[in-house]
KOLVEXLO-218931 format. One record per residue (C-alpha): residue number from 1; residue in one letter; x, y, z. Coordinates in steps of 0.5 Angstrom, whole numbers, plus 500, padded with zeros to 3 digits. Layout:
<rs>
R     n   res     x     y     z
R   NUM     A     X     Y     Z
...
</rs>
This chain:
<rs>
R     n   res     x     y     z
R     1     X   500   500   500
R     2     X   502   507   498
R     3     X   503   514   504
R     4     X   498   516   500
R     5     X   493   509   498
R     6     X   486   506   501
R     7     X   485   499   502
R     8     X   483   498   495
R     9     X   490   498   493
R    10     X   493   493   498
R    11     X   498   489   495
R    12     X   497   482   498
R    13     X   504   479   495
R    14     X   508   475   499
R    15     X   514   480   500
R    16     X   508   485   504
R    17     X   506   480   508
R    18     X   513   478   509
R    19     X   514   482   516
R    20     X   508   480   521
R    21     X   510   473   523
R    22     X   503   471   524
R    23     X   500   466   530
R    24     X   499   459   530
R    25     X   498   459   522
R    26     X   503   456   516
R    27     X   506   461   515
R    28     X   509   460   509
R    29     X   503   456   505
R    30     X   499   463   508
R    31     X   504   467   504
R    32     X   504   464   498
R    33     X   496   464   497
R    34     X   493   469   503
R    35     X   486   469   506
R    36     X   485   476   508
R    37     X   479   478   510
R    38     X   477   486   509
R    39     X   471   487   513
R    40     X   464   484   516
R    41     X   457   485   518
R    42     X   454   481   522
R    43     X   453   474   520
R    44     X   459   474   515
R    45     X   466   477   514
R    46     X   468   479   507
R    47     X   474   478   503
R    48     X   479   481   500
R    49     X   476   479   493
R    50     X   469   481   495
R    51     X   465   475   497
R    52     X   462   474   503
R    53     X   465   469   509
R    54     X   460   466   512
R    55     X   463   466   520
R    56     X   462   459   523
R    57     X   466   460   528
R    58     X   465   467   531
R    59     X   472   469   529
R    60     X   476   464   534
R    61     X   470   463   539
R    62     X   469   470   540
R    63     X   464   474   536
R    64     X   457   471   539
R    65     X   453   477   538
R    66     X   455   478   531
R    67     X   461   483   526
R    68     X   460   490   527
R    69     X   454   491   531
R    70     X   452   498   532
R    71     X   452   499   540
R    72     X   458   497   541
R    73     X   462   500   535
R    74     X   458   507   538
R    75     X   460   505   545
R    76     X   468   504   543
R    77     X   468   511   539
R    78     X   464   515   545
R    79     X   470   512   550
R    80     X   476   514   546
R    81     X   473   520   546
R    82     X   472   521   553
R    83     X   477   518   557
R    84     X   482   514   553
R    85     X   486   510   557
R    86     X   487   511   565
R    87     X   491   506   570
R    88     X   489   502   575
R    89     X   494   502   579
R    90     X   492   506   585
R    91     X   487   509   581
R    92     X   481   508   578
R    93     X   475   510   573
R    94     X   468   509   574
R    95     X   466   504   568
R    96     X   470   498   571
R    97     X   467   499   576
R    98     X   460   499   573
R    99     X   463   493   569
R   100     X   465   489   574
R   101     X   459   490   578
R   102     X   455   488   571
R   103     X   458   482   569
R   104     X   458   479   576
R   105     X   450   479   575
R   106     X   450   475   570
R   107     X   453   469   575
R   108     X   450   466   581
R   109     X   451   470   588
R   110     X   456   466   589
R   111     X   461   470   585
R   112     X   462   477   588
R   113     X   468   480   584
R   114     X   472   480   578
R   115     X   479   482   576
R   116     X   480   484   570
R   117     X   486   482   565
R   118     X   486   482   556
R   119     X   486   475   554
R   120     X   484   469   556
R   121     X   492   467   557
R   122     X   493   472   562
R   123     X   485   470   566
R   124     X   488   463   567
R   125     X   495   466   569
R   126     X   491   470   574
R   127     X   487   465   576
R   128     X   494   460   578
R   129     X   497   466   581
R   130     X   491   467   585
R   131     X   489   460   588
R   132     X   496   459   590
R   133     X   495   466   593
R   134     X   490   465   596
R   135     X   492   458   601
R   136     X   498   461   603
R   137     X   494   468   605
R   138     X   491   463   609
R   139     X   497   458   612
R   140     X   496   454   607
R   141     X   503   455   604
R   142     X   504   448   603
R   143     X   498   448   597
R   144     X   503   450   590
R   145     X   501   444   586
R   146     X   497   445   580
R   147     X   493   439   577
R   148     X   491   440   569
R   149     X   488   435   564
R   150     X   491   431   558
R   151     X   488   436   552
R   152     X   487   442   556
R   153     X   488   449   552
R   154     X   489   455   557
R   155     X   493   460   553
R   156     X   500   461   551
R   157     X   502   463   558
R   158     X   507   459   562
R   159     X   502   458   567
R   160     X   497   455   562
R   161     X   501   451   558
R   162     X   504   448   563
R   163     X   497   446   567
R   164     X   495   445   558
R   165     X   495   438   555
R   166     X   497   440   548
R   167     X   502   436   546
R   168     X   504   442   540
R   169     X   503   447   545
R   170     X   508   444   550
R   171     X   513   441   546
R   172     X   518   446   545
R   173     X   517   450   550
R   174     X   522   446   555
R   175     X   520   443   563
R   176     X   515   449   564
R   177     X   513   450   570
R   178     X   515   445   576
R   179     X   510   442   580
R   180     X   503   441   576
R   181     X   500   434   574
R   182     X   495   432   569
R   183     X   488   428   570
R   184     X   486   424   564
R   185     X   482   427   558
R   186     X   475   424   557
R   187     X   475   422   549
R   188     X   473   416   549
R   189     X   471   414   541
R   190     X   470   407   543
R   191     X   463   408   547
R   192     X   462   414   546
R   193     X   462   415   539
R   194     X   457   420   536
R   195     X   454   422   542
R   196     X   448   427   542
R   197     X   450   432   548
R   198     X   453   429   554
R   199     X   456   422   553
R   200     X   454   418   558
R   201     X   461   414   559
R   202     X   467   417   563
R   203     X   464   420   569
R   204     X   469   415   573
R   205     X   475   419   569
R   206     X   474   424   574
R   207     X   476   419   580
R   208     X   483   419   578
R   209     X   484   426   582
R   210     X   483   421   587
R   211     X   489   418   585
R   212     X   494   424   584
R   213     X   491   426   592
R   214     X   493   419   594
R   215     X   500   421   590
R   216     X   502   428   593
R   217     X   497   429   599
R   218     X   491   434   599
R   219     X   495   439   603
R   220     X   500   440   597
R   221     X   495   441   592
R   222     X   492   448   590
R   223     X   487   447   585
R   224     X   484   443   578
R   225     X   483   447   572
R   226     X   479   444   566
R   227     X   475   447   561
R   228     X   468   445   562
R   229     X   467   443   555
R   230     X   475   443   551
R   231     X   474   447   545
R   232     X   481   449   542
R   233     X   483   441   542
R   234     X   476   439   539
R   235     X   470   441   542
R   236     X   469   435   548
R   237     X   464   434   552
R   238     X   464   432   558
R   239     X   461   425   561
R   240     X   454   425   565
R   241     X   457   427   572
R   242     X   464   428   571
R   243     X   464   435   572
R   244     X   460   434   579
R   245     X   465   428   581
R   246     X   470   433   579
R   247     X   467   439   585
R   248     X   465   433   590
R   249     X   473   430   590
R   250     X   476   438   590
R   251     X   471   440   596
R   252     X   473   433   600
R   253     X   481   435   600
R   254     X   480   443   601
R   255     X   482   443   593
R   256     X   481   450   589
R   257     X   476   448   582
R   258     X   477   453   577
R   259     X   474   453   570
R   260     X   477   456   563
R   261     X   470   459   560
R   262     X   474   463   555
R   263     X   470   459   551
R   264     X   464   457   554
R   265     X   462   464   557
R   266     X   458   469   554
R   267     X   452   464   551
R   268     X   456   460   548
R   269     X   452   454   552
R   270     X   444   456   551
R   271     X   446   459   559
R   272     X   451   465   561
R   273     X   457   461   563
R   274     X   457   453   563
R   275     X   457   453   570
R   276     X   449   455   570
R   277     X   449   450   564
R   278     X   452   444   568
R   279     X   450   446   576
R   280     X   456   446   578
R   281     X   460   452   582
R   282     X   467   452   581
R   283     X   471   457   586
R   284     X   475   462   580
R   285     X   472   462   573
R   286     X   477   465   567
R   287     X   473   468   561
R   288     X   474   472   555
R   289     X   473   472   547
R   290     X   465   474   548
R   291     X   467   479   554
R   292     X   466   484   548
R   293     X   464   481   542
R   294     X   472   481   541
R   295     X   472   487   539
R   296     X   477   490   544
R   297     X   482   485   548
R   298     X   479   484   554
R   299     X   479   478   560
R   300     X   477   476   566
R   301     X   477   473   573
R   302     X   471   471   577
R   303     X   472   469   584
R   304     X   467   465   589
R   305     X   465   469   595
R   306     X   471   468   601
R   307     X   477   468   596
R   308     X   477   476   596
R   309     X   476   476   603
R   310     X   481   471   604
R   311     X   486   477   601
R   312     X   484   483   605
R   313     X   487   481   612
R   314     X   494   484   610
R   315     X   495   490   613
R   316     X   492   497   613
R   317     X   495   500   607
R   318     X   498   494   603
R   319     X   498   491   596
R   320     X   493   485   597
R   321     X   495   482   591
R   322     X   502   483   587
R   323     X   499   482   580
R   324     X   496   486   575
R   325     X   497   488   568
R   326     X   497   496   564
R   327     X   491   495   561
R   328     X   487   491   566
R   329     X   481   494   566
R   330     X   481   499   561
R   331     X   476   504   559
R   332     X   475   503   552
R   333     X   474   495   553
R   334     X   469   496   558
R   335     X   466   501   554
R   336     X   465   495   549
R   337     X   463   490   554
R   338     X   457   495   557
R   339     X   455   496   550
R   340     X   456   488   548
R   341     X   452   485   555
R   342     X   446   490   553
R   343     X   446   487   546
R   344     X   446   479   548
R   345     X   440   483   554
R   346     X   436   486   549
R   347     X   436   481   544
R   348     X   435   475   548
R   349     X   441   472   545
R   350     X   443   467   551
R   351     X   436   464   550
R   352     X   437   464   543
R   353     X   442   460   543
R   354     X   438   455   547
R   355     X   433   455   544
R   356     X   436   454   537
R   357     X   441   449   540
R   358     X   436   442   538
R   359     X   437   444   531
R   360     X   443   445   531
R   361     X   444   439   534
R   362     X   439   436   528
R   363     X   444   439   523
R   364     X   451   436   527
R   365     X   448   429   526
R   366     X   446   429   519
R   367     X   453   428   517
R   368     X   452   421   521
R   369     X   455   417   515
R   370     X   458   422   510
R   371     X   466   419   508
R   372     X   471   419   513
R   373     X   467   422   519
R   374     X   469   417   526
R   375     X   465   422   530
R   376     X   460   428   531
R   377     X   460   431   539
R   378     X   455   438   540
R   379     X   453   442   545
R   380     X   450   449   545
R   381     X   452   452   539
R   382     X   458   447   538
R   383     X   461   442   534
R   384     X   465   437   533
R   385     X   467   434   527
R   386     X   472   428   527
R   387     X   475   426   521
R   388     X   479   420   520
R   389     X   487   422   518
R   390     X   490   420   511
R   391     X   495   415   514
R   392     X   503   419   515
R   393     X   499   425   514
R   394     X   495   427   520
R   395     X   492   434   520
R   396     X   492   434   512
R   397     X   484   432   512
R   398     X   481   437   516
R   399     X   485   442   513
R   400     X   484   441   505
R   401     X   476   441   509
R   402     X   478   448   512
R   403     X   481   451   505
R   404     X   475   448   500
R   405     X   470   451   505
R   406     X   473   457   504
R   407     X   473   457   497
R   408     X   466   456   497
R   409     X   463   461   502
R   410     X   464   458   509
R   411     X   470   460   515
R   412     X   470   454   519
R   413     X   476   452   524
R   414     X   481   446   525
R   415     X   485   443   530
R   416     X   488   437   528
R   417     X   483   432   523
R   418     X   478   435   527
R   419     X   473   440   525
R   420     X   471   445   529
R   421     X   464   450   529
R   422     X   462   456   533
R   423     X   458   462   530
R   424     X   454   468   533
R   425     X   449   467   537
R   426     X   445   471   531
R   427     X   444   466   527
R   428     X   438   463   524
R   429     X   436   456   521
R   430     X   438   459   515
R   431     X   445   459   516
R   432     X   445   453   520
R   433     X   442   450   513
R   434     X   448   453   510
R   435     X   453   452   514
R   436     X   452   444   514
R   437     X   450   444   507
R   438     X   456   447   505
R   439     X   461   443   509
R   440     X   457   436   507
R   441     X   458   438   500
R   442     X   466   439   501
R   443     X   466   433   505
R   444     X   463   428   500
R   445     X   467   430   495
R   446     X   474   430   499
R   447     X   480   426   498
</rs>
């Protein structure tokens, strides 16, 4: 692009796209054929070469009310006008406090206040920090384990990778942190294959806490941390009764349970969090990406009533808590999330997701017996679609899946040979019609 030029006269060759090393993409085979996306409306992105992008995956997970809605876009533009940026560092500004005090409502009372981050990384960082915290502020110094699951994702921080089960997250990364132990992950093919919902086998999964609490003694362990439904590794739900087992061993040894609800927050489920979904009320809860309909960066961490308190017992004029970040709590992000749970409020978003979820399941399932389909898991708005790999290839079929799907209209995600769909909360029958012909079609005739 010239000093002078629009967006009209980009130059998408690959020696202008060559500075930004891009995240979690092949950046070369990108380079050589990119897929740039230029603007979006509601439903859809559009493309560099002017077609429509049907979005099936909220962006990554975070769009749930849909692109470019007018309330938020005119919320983020007031607050840059008024107060651009203000610390939080001994001072304060009134929105976060009206925000926190807001999306506390959405949650049983249970939860009373919330610390704000800029990422799904740094919550589940927060969250580590703060359950060690929290035992040692209450002479439980001893509680420094952190106990994980296989194919958990909780960010790129070392915290969250350390405690993640990623293969391809960890692998590279060295010993990480020391001290943290991995529970068994749920997917079951075997019995569970196809499963409407929640499976009903493996809730006895959760039992092997016991195993690591027999291992290292409660009196070491700080807490658990699972994504009640693990998106990024393939959308898996879990087992009838798992993350209740989960609550009743944590509970039994003293052992904080925290939730990552990055993803399933902010109606992703038909329900506000997962938590209200599953009936089962962890003791932290880290979220983002529907925070503010991704539009500004933004996280956040919720604690149970006692976990706050526990830290208020220093001494009259001290820090309680030795962490945050610069933009903790900034004006503008606050300003979109105001704006973002006034628009999931006045359009019954939450509740349009649940009542659009048994189609949506119906939709999943029809792809039962299409070519190179071994599994089909939903819940909420989510799906998973689980292909078969080419042998001495594995990720290559999901991944020509994702660049067909494109080409014809539709953004999907892949994580390994899995399919992954999330789409706004917006959306009608119409676009889950269009969604599962589309990638039918494109499976049917993959090779």
């Amino acid at each position: 692009m010239s000093a002078t030029g629009g967006a009209a006269e980009f130059d998408a060759s690959p020696n202008n796209l060559e500075a930004f090393w891009m995240p979690f993409t092949a950046n070369r085979q990108f380079k050589e054929k990119p897929r740039l996306l230029v603007g979006a409306e509601d439903m859809h992105y559009v493309a560099h070469d002017g077609r429509r992008i049907l979005d099936g995956t909220a962006g990554l997970w975070c769009v749930n009310a849909g692109h470019g809605r007018k309330k938020i876009v005119e919320a983020v533009r007031a607050q840059v006008g008024k107060l651009d940026y203000a610390p939080a560092f001994q001072m304060g500004h009134p929105i976060a406090f009206q925000f926190a005090s807001r999306l506390t409502q959405l949650l049983s009372p249970d939860f009373d206040h919330v610390f704000f981050t800029n990422s799904g990384s740094e919550s589940v960082d927060t969250a580590l920090k703060m359950a060690l915290a929290y035992h040692r502020a209450r002479g439980e110094g001893t509680r420094q384990r952190l106990i994980g699951r296989e194919r958990g994702y909780h960010g790129v921080g070392f915290g969250g990778i350390s405690v993640g089960g990623v293969v391809s997250n960890r692998k590279v990364f060295g010993s990480l942190l020391n001290g943290i132990d991995h529970i068994p992950h749920t997917h079951n093919l075997a019995k569970n294959a196809f499963s409407r919902g929640q499976p009903e086998n493996g809730a006895e999964l959760a039992d092997e806490l016991e195993r690591i609490v027999t291992l290292h003694d409660a009196s070491n362990i700080a807490a658990v941390i699972v994504e009640p439904v693990a998106g990024s590794t393939g959308v898996l739900v879990p087992p009838k009764g798992y993350l209740q087992r989960l609550r009743q061993i944590c509970d039994k040894h003293g052992i904080l349970l925290i939730f990552d609800e990055v993803i399933t927050g902010f109606g992703r489920l038909g329900a506000s969090f997962a938590t209200e979904y599953f009936g089962v009320v962890p003791d932290i809860i880290t979220t983002a990406k529907g925070i503010t309909n991704g539009t500004i960066p933004m996280g956040a961490v919720f604690v149970r009533k006692g976990i706050y308190d526990a830290f208020m017992n220093a001494p009259d004029n001290t820090i309680e808590l030795f962490h945050g970040y610069t933009y903790s709590g900034h004006p503008v992000a606050c300003a979109a999330g105001l704006a973002t749970l006034d628009v999931y409020k006045e359009e019954g978003l939450f509740e349009r997701a649940a009542e659009l979820a048994p189609y949506w399941e119906d939709a999943v399932h029809s792809l039962k017996g299409t070519r190179n389909v071994i599994d089909l898991r939903n819940l909420g708005i989510i799906a998973g679609i689980e292909l078969e790999p080419i042998a001495g290839k594995p990720t290559k079929r999901a991944f020509d899946a994702f660049l067909q799907c494109y080409e014809k209209g539709l953004l999907i995600r892949t994580t390994g040979d899995i399919i992954a769909l999330s789409p706004p909360l917006i959306l009608g029958k119409s676009h889950i019609d269009e969604i599962f012909g589309t990638l039918s079609g494109v499976l049917r005739d993959l090779n």
